[in-house]
KEFI-621462 format. One record per residue (C-alpha): x, y, z; residue in one letter; residue number from 1. Coordinates in pm, whole numbers. Layout:
# KEFI-621462
u=X, v=Y, w=Z, residu=A, num=NUM $
...
END
This chain:
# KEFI-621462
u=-579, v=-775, w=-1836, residu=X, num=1 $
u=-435, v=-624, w=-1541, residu=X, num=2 $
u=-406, v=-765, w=-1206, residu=X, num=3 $
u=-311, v=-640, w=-875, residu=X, num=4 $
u=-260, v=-861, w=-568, residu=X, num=5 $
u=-224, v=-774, w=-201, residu=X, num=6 $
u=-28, v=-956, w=69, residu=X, num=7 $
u=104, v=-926, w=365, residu=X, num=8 $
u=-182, v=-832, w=602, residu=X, num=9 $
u=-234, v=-961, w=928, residu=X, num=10 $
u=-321, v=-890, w=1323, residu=X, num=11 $
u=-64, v=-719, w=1453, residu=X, num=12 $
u=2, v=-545, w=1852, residu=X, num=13 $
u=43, v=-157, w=1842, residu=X, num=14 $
u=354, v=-93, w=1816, residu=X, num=15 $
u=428, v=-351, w=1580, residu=X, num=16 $
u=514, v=-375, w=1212, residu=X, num=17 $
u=390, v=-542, w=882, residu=X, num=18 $
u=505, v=-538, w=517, residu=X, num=19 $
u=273, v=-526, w=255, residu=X, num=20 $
u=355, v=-641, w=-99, residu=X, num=21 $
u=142, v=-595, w=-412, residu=X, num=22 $
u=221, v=-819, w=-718, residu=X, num=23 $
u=114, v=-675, w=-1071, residu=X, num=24 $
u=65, v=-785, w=-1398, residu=X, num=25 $
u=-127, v=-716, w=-1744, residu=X, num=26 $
u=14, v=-359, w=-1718, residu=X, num=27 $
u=393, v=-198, w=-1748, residu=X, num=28 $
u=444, v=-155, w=-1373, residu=X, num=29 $
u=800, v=-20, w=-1425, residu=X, num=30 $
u=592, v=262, w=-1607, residu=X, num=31 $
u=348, v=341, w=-1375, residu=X, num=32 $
u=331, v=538, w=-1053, residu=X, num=33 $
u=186, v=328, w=-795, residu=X, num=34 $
u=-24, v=400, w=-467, residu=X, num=35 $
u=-173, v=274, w=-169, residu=X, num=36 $
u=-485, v=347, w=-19, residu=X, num=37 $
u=-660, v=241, w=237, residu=X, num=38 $
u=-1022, v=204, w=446, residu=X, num=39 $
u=-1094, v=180, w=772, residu=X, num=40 $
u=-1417, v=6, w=879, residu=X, num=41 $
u=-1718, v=250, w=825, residu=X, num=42 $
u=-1497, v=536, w=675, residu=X, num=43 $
u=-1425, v=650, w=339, residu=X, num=44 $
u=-1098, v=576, w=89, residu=X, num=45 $
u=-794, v=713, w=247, residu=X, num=46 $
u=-450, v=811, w=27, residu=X, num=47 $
u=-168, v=781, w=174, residu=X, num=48 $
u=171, v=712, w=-16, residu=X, num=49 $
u=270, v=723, w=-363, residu=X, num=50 $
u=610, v=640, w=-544, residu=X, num=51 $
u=662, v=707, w=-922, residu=X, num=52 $
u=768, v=517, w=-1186, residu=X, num=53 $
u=1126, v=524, w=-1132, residu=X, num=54 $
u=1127, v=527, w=-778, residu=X, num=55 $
u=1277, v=872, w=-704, residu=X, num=56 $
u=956, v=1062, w=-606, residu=X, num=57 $
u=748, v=931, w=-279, residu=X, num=58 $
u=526, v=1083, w=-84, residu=X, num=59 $
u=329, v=998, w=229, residu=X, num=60 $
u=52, v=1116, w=395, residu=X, num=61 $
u=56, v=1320, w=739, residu=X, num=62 $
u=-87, v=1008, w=903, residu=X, num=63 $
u=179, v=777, w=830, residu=X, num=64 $
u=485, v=967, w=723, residu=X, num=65 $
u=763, v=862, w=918, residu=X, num=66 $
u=612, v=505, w=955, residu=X, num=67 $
u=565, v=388, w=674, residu=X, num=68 $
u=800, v=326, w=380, residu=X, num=69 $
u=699, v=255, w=14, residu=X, num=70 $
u=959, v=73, w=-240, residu=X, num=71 $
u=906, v=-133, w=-538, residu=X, num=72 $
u=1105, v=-355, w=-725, residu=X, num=73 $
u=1042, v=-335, w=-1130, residu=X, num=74 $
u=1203, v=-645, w=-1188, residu=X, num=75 $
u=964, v=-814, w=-995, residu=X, num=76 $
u=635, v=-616, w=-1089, residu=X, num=77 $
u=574, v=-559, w=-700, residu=X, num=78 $
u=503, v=-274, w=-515, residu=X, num=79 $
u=583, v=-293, w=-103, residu=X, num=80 $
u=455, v=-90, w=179, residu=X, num=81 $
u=663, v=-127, w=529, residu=X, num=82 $
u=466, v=-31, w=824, residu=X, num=83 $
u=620, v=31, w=1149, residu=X, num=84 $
u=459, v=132, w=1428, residu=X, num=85 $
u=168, v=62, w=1396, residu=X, num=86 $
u=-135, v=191, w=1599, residu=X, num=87 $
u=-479, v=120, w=1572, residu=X, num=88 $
u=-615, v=368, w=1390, residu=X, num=89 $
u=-405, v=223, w=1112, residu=X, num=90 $
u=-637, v=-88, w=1153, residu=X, num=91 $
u=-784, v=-147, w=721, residu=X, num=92 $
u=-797, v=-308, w=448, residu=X, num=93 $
u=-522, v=-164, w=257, residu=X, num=94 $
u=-519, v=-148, w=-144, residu=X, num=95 $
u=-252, v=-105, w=-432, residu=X, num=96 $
u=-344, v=88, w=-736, residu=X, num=97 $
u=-177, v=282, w=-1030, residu=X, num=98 $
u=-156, v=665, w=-992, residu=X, num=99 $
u=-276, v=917, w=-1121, residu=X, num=100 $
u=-594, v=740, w=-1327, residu=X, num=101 $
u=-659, v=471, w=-1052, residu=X, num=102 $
u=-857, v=248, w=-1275, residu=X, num=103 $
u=-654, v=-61, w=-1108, residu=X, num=104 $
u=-700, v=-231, w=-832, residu=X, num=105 $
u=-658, v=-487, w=-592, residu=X, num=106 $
u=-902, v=-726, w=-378, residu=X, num=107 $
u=-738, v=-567, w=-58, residu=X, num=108 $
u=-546, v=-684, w=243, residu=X, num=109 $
u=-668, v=-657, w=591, residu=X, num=110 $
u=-489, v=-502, w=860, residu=X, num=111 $
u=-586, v=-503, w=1230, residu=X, num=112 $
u=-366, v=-371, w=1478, residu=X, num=113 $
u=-521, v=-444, w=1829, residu=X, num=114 $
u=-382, v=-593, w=2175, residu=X, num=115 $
END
């Protein structure tokens, strides 16, 4: 059965920075292009970075390219997402799943960024 977990999440001041993690199981992770998406309060499901199975294709979103960073580690089934920056528009609950099908999940993470 696979399982995705978020971590990381937190209040954070704008400006500031927060790493995300996203442990998987059930699955072959090393196999699987991952994503995260992400919803702000009141708004629909928002893409914004994917990385491929072997970690040589990314690609971000016009929102958060060149502040946030996605990596993963195969020998640890876990997929990361650095954010840097941070304003509050980027305030969500933030979710891991695989890419392209997207028929797994996680529970979420919150993320507020406010001062």
């Amino acid at each position: 059965q696979a399982q995705l977990v978020e971590s990381g999440g937190g209040l954070v001041h704008p400006g500031g920075s927060l790493r995300l993690s996203c442990a998987a199981s059930g699955f072959s992770f090393s196999s699987s292009s991952m994503s995260w998406v992400r919803q702000a309060p009141g708004k629909g499901l928002e893409w914004i970075s994917l990385i491929m199975a072997g970690g040589g294709t990314i690609r971000y979103a016009d929102s958060v390219k060149g502040r946030f960073t996605i990596s993963r580690d195969n020998a640890k089934n876990t997929l990361y997402l650095q954010m840097d920056s941070l304003k509050p528009e980027d305030t969500a609950t933030y979710y891991c799943a695989n890419a392209p099908r997207y028929d797994y999940w996680g529970q979420g993470t919150q993320v507020t960024v406010s001062s």
